[in-house]
KOLVOTOR-964181 format. One record per residue: residue number from 1; residue in three letters; x, y, z of N, C-alpha, C, O in turn. Coordinates in nm, 2 decimals. Atoms other than C-alpha are relative to their C-alpha. Example, Ala and Ser with C-alpha at 12.3 -4.5 7.8 and 13.67 -1.06 7.14 Angstrom:
<k=1 | r=ala | nX=0.09 | nY=-0.12 | nZ=0.00 | caX=1.23 | caY=-0.45 | caZ=0.78 | cX=0.09 | cY=0.12 | cZ=0.00 | oX=0.19 | oY=0.12 | oZ=0.07>
<k=2 | r=ser | nX=-0.09 | nY=-0.11 | nZ=0.00 | caX=1.37 | caY=-0.11 | caZ=0.71 | cX=-0.08 | cY=0.11 | cZ=0.08 | oX=-0.03 | oY=0.22 | oZ=0.09>
% end
This chain:
<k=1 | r=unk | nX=0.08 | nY=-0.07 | nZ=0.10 | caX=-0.47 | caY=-2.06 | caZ=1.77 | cX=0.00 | cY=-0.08 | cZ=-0.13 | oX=0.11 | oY=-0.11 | oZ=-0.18>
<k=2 | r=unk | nX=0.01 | nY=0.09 | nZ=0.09 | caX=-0.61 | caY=-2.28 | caZ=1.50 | cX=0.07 | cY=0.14 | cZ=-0.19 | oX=0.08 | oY=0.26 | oZ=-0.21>
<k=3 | r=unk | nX=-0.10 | nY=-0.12 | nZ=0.12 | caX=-0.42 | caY=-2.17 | caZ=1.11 | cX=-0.13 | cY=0.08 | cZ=-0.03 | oX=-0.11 | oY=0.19 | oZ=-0.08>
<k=4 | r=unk | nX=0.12 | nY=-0.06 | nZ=0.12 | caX=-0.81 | caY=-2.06 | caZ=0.98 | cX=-0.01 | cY=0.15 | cZ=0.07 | oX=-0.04 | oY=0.26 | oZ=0.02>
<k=5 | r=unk | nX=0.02 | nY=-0.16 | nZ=-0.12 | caX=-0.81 | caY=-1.79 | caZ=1.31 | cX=0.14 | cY=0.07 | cZ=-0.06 | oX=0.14 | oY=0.20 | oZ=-0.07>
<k=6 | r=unk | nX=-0.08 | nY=-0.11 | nZ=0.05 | caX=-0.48 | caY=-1.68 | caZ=1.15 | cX=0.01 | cY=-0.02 | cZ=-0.09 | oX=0.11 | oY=0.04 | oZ=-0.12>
<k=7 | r=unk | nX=0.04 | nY=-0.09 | nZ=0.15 | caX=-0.57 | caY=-1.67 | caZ=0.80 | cX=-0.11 | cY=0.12 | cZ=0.00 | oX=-0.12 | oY=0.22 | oZ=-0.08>
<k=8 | r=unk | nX=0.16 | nY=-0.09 | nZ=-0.03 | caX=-0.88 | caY=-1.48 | caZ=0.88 | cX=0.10 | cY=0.14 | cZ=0.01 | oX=0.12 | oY=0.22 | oZ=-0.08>
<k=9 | r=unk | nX=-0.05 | nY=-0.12 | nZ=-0.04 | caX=-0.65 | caY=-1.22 | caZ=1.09 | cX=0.11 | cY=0.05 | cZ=-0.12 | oX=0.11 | oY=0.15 | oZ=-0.18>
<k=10 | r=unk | nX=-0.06 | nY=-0.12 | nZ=0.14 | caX=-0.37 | caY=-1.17 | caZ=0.80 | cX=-0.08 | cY=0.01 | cZ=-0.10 | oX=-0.03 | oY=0.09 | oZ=-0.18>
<k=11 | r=unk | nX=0.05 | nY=-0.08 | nZ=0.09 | caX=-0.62 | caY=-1.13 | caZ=0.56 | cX=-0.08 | cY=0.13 | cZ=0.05 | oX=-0.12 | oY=0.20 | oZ=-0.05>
<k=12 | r=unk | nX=0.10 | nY=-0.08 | nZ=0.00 | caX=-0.83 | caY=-0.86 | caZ=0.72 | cX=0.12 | cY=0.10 | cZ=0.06 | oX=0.08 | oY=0.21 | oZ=0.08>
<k=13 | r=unk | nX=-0.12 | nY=-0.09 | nZ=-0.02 | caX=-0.47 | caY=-0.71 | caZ=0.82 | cX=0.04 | cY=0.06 | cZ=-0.14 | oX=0.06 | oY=0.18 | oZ=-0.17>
<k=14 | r=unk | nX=-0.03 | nY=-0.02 | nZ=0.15 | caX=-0.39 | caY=-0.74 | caZ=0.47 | cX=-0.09 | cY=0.14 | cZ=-0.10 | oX=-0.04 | oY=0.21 | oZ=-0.19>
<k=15 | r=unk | nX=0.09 | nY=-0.07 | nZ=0.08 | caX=-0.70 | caY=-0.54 | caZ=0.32 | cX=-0.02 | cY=0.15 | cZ=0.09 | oX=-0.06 | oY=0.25 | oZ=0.05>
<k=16 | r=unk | nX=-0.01 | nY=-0.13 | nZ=-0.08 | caX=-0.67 | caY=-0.29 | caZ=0.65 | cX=0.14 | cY=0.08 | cZ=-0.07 | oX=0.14 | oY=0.20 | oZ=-0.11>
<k=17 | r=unk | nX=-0.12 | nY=-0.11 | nZ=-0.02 | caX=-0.34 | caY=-0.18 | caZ=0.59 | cX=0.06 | cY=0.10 | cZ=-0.15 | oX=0.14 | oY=0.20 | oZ=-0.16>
<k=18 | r=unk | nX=0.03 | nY=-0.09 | nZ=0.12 | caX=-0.42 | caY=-0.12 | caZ=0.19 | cX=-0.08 | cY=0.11 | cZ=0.02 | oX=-0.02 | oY=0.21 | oZ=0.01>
<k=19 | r=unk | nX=0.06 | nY=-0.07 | nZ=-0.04 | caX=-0.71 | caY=0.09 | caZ=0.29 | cX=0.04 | cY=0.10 | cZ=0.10 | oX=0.02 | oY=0.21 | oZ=0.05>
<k=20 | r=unk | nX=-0.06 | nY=-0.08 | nZ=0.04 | caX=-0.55 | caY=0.29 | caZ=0.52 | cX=0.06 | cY=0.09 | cZ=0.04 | oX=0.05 | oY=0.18 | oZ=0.12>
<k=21 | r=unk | nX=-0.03 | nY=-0.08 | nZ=0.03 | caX=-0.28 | caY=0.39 | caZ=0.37 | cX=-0.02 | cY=0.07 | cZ=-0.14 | oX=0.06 | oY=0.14 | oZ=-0.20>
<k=22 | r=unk | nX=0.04 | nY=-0.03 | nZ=0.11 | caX=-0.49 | caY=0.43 | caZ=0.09 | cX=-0.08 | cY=0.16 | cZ=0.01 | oX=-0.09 | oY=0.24 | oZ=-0.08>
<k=23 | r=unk | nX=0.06 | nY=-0.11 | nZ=-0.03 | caX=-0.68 | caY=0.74 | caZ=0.32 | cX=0.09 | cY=0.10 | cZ=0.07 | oX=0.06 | oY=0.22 | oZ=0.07>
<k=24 | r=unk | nX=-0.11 | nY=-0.11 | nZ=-0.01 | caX=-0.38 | caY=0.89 | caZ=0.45 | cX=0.10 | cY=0.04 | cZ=-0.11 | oX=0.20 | oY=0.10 | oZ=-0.09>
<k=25 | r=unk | nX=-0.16 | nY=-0.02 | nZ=0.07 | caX=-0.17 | caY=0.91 | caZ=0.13 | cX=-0.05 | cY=0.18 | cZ=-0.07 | oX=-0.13 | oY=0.27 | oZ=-0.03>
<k=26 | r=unk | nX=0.01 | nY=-0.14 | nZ=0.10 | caX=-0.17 | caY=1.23 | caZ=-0.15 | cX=0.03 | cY=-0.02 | cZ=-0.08 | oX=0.11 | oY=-0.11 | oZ=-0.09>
<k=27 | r=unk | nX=-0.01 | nY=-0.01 | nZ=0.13 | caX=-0.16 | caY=1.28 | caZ=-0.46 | cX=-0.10 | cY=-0.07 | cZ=-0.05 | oX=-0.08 | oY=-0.12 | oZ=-0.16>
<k=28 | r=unk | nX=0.10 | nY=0.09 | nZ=0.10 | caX=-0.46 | caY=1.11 | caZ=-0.55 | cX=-0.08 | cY=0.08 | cZ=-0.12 | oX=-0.11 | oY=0.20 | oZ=-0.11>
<k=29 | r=unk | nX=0.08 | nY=-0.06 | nZ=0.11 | caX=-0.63 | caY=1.16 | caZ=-0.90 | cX=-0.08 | cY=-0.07 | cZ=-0.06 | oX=-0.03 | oY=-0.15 | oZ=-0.13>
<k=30 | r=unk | nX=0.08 | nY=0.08 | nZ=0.02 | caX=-0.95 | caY=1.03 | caZ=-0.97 | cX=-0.04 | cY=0.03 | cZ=-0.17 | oX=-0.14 | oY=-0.02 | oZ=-0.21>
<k=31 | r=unk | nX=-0.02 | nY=-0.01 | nZ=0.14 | caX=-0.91 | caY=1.13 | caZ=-1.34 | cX=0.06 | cY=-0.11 | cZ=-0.03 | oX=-0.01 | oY=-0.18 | oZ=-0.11>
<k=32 | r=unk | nX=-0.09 | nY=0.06 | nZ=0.06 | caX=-0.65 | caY=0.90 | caZ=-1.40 | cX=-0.04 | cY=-0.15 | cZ=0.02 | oX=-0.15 | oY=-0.17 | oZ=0.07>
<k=33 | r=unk | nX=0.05 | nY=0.12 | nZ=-0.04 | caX=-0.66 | caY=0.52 | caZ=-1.37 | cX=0.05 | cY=-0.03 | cZ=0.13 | oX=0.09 | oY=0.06 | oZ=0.20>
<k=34 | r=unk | nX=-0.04 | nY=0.02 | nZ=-0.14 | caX=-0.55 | caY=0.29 | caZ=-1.06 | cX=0.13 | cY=-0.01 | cZ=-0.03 | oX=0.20 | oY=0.08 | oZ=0.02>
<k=35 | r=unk | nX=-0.13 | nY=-0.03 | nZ=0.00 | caX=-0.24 | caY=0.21 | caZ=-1.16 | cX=0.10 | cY=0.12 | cZ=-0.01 | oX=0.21 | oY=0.13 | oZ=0.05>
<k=36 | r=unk | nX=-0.07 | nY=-0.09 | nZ=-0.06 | caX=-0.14 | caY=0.54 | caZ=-1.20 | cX=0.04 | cY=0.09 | cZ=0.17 | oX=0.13 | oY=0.14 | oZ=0.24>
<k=37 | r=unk | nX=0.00 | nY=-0.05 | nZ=-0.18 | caX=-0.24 | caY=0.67 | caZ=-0.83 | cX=0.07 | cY=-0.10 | cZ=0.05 | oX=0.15 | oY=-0.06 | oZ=0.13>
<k=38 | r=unk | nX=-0.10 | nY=0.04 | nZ=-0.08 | caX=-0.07 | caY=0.36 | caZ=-0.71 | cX=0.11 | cY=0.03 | cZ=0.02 | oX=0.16 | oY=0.06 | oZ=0.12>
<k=39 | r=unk | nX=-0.12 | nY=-0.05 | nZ=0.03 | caX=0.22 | caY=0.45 | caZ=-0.86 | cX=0.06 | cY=0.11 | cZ=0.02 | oX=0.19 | oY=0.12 | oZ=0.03>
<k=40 | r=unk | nX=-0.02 | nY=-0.13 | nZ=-0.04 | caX=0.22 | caY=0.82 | caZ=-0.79 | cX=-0.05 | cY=0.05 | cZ=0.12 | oX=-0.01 | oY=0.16 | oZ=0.15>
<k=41 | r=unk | nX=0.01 | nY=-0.07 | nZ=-0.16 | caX=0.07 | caY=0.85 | caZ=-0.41 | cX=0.13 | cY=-0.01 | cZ=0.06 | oX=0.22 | oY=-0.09 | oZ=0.04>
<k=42 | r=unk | nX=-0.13 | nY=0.07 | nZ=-0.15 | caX=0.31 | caY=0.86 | caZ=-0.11 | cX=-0.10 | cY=0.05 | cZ=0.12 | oX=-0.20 | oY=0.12 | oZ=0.13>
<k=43 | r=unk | nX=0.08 | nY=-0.03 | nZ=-0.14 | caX=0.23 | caY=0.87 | caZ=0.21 | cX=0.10 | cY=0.09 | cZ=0.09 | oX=0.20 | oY=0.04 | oZ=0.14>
<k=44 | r=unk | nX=-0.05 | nY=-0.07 | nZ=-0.03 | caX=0.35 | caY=1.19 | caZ=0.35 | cX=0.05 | cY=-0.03 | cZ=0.18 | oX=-0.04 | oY=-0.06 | oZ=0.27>
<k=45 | r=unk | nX=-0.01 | nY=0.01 | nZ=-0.13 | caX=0.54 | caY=1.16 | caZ=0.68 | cX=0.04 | cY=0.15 | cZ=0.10 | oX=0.01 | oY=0.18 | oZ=0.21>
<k=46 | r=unk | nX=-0.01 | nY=-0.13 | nZ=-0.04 | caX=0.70 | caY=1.51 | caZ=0.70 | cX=0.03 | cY=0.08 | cZ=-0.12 | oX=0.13 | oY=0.08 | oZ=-0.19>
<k=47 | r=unk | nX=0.02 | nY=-0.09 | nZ=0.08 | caX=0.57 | caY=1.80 | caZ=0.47 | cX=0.10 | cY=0.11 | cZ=-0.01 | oX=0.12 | oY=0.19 | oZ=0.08>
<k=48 | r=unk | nX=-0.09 | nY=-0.08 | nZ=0.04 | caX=0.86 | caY=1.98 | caZ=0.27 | cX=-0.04 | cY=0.15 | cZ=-0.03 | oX=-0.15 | oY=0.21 | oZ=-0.02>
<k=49 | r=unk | nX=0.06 | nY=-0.16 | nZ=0.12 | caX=0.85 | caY=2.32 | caZ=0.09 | cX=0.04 | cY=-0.04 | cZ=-0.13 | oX=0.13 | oY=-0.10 | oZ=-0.18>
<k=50 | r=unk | nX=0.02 | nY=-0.01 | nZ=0.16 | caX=0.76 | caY=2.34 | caZ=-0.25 | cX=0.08 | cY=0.10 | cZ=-0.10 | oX=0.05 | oY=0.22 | oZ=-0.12>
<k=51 | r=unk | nX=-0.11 | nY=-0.10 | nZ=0.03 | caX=1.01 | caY=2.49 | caZ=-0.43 | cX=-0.03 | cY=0.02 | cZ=-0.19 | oX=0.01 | oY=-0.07 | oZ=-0.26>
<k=52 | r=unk | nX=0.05 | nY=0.00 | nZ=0.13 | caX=0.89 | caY=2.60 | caZ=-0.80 | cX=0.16 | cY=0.01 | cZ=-0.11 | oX=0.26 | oY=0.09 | oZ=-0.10>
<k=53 | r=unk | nX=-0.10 | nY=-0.01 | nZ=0.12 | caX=1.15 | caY=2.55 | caZ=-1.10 | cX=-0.06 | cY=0.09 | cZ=-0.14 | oX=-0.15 | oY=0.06 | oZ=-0.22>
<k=54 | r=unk | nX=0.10 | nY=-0.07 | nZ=0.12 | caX=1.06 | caY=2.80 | caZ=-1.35 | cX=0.08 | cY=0.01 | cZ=-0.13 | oX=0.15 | oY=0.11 | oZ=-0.11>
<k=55 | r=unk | nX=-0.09 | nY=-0.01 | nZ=0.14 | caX=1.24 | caY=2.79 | caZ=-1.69 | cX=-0.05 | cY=0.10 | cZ=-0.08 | oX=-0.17 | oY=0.11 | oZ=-0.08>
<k=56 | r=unk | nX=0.04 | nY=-0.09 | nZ=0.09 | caX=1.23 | caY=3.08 | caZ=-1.96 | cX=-0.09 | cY=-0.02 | cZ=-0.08 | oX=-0.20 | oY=0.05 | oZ=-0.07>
<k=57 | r=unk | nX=0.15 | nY=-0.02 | nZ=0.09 | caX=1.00 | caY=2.99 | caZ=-2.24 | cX=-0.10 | cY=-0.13 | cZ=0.02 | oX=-0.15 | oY=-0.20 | oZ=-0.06>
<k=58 | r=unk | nX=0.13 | nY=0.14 | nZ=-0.03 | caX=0.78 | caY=2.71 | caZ=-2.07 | cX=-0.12 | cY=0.10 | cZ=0.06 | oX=-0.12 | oY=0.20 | oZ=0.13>
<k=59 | r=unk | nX=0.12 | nY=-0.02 | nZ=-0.09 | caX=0.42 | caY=2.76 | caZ=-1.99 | cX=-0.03 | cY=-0.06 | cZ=0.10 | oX=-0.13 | oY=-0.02 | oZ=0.17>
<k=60 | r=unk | nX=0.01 | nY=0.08 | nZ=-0.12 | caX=0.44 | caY=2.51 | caZ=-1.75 | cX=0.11 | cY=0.02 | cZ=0.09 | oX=0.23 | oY=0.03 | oZ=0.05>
<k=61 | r=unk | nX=-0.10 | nY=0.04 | nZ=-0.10 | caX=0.63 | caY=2.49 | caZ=-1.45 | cX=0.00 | cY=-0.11 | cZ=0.12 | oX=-0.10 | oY=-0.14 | oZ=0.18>
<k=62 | r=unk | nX=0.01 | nY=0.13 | nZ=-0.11 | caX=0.71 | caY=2.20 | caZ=-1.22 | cX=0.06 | cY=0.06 | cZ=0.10 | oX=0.06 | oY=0.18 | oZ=0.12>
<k=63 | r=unk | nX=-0.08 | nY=-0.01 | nZ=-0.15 | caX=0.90 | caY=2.19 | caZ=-0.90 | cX=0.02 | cY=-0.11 | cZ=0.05 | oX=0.04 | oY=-0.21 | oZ=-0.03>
<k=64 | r=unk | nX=-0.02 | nY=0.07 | nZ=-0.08 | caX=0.96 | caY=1.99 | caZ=-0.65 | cX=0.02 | cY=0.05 | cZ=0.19 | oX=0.04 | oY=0.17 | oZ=0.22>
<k=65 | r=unk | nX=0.01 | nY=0.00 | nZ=-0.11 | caX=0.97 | caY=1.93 | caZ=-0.26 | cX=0.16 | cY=-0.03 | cZ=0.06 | oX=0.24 | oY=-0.11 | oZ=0.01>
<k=66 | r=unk | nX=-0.11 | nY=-0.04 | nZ=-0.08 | caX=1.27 | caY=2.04 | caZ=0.01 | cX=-0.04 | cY=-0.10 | cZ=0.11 | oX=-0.16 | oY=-0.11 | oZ=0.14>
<k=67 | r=unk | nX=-0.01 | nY=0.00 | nZ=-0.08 | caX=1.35 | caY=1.87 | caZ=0.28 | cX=-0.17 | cY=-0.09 | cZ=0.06 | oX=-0.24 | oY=-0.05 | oZ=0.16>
<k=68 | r=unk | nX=0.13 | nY=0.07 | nZ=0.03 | caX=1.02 | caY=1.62 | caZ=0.22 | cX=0.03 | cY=-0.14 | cZ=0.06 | oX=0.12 | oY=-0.21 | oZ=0.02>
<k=69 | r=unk | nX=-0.05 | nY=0.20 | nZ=-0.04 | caX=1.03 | caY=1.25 | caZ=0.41 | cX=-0.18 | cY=-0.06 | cZ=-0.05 | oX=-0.29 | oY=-0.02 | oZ=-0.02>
<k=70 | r=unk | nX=0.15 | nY=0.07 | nZ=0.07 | caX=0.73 | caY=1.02 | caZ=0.20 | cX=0.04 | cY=-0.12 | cZ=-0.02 | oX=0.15 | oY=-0.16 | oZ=-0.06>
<k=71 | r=unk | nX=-0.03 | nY=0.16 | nZ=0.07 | caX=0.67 | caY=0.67 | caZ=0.16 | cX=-0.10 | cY=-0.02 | cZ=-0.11 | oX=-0.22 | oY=0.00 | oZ=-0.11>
<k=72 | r=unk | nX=0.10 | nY=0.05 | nZ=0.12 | caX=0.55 | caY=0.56 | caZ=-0.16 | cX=-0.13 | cY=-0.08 | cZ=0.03 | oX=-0.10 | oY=-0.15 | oZ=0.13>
<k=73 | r=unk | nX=0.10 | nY=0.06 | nZ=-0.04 | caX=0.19 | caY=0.38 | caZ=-0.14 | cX=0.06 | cY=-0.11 | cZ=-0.08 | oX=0.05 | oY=-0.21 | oZ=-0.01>
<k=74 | r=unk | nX=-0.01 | nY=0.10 | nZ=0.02 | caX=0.32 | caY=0.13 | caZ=-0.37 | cX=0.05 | cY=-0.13 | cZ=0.10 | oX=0.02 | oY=-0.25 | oZ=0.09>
<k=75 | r=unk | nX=-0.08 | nY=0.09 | nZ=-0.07 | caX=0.53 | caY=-0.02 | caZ=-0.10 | cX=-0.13 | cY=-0.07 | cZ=0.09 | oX=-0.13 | oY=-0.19 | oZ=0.09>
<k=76 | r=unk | nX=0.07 | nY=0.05 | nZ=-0.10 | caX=0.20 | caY=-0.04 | caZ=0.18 | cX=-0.11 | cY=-0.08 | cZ=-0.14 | oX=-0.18 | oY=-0.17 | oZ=-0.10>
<k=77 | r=unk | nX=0.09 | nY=0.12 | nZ=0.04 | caX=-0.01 | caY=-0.20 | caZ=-0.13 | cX=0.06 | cY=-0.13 | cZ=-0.03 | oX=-0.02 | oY=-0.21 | oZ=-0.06>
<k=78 | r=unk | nX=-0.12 | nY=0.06 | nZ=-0.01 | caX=0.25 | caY=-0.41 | caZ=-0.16 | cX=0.00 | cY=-0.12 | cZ=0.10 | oX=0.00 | oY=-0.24 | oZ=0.07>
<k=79 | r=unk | nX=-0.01 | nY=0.04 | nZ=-0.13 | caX=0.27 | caY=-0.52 | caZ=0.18 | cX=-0.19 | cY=-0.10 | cZ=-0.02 | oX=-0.21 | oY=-0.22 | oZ=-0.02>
<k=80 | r=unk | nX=0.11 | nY=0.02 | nZ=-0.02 | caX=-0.11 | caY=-0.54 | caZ=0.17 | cX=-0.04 | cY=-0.14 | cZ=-0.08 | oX=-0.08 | oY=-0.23 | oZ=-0.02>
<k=81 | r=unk | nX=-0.01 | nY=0.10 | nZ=0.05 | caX=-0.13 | caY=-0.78 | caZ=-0.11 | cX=0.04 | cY=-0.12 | cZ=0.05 | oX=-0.02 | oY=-0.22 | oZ=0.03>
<k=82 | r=unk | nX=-0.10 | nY=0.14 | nZ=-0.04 | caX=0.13 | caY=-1.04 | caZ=0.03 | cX=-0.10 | cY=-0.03 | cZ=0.09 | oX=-0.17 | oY=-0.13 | oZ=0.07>
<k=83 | r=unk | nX=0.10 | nY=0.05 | nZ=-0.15 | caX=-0.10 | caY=-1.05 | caZ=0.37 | cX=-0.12 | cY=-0.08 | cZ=-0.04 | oX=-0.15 | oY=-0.18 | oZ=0.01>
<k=84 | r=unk | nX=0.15 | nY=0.02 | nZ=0.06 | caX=-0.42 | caY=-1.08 | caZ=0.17 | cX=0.05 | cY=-0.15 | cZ=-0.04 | oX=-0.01 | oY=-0.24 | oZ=0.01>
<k=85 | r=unk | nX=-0.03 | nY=0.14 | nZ=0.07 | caX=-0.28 | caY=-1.38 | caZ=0.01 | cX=0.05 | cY=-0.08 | cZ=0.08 | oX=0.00 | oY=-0.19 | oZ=0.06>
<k=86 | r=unk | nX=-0.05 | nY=0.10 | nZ=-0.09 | caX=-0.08 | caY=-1.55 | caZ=0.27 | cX=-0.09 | cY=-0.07 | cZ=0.10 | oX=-0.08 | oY=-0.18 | oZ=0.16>
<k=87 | r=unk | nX=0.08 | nY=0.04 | nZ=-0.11 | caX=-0.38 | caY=-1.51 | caZ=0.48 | cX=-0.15 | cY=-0.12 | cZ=-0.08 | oX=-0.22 | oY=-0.21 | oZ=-0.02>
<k=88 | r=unk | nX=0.08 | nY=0.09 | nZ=0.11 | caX=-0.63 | caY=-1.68 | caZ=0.17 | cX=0.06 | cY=-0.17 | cZ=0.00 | oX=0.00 | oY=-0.28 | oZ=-0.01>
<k=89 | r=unk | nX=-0.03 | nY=0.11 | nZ=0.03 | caX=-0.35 | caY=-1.94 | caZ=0.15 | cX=-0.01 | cY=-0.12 | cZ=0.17 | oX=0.02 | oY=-0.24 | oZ=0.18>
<k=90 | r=unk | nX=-0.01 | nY=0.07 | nZ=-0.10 | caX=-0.40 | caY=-2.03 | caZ=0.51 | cX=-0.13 | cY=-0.01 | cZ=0.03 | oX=-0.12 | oY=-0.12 | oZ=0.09>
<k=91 | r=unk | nX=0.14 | nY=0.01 | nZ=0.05 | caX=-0.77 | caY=-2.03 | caZ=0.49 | cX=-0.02 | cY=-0.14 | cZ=-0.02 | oX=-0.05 | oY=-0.24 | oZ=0.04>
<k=92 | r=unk | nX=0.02 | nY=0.15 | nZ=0.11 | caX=-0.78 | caY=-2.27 | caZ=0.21 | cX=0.12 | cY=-0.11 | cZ=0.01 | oX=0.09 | oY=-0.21 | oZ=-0.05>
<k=93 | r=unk | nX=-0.06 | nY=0.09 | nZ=0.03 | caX=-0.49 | caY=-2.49 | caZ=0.23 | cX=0.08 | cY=-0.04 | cZ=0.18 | oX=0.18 | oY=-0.10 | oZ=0.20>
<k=94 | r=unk | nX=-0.11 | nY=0.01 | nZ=-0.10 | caX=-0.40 | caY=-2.45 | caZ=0.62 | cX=-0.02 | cY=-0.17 | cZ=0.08 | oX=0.07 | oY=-0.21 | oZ=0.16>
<k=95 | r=unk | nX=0.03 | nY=0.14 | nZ=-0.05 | caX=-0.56 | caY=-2.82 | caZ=0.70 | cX=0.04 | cY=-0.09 | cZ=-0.07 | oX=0.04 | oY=-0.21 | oZ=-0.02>
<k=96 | r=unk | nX=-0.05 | nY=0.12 | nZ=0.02 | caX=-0.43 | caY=-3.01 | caZ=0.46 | cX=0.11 | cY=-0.03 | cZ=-0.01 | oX=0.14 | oY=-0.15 | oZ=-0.03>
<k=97 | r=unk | nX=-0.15 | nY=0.06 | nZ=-0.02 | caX=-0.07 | caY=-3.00 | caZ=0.48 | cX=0.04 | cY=-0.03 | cZ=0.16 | oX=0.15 | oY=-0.07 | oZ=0.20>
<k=98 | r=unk | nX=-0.04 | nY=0.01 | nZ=-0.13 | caX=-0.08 | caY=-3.03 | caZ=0.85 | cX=0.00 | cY=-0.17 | cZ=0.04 | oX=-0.09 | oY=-0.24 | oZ=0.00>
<k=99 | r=unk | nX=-0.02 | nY=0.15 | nZ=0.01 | caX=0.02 | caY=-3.39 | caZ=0.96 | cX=-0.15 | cY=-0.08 | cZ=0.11 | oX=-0.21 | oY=-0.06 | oZ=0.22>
<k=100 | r=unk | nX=0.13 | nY=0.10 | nZ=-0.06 | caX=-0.26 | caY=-3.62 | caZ=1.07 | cX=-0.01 | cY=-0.04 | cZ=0.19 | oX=0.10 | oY=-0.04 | oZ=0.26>
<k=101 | r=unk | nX=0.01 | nY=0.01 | nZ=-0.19 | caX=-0.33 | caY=-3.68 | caZ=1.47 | cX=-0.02 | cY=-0.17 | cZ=0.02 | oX=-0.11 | oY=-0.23 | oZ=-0.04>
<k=102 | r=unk | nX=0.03 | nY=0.16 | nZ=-0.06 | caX=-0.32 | caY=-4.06 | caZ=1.60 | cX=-0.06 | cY=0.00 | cZ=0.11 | oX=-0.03 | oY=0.07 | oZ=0.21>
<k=103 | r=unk | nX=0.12 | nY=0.00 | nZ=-0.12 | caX=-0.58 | caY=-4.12 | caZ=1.83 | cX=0.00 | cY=-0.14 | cZ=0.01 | oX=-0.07 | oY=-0.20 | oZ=0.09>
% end
């Protein structure tokens, strides 16, 4: 398999595997910018219970999740990026470091 057929394939693995776990994850908020949803999706693998923290004179209350297994999305854009690029660098640069043929 020539390097351009596997740059081709990790880039289009690369930009698959951002996308998605860009449509399975949670917590998205299209208010906010990108870097925050990068930073705040995960990708739920097993749904906890939500357990509310309620304090005396707050009007807000937070919480958090029991017994919750998630992977952060930062990690699969992450992943996604390196691919994208390894697969660009093999694209463009996979013919010229390769050593010459004698015929």
């Amino acid at each position: 398999m020539s390097k351009y057929k596997i740059g081709v394939i990790l880039l289009l693995l690369g930009l698959g595997v951002v996308l998605i776990a860009f449509v399975l994850s949670s917590n998205y908020n299209p208010r906010l910018g990108i870097i925050y949803n990068i930073l705040h999706m995960h990708l739920v693998v097993i749904e906890g219970t939500y357990v509310p923290d309620f304090t005396p004179n707050s009007v807000f209350s937070s919480g958090h999740y029991e017994d919750r297994i998630s992977i952060p999305y930062k990690y699969f854009f992450s992943l996604g990026i390196i691919l994208t690029l390894v697969g660009m660098g093999k694209i463009l640069f996979g013919n010229i470091f390769s050593s010459p043929t004698s015929s």
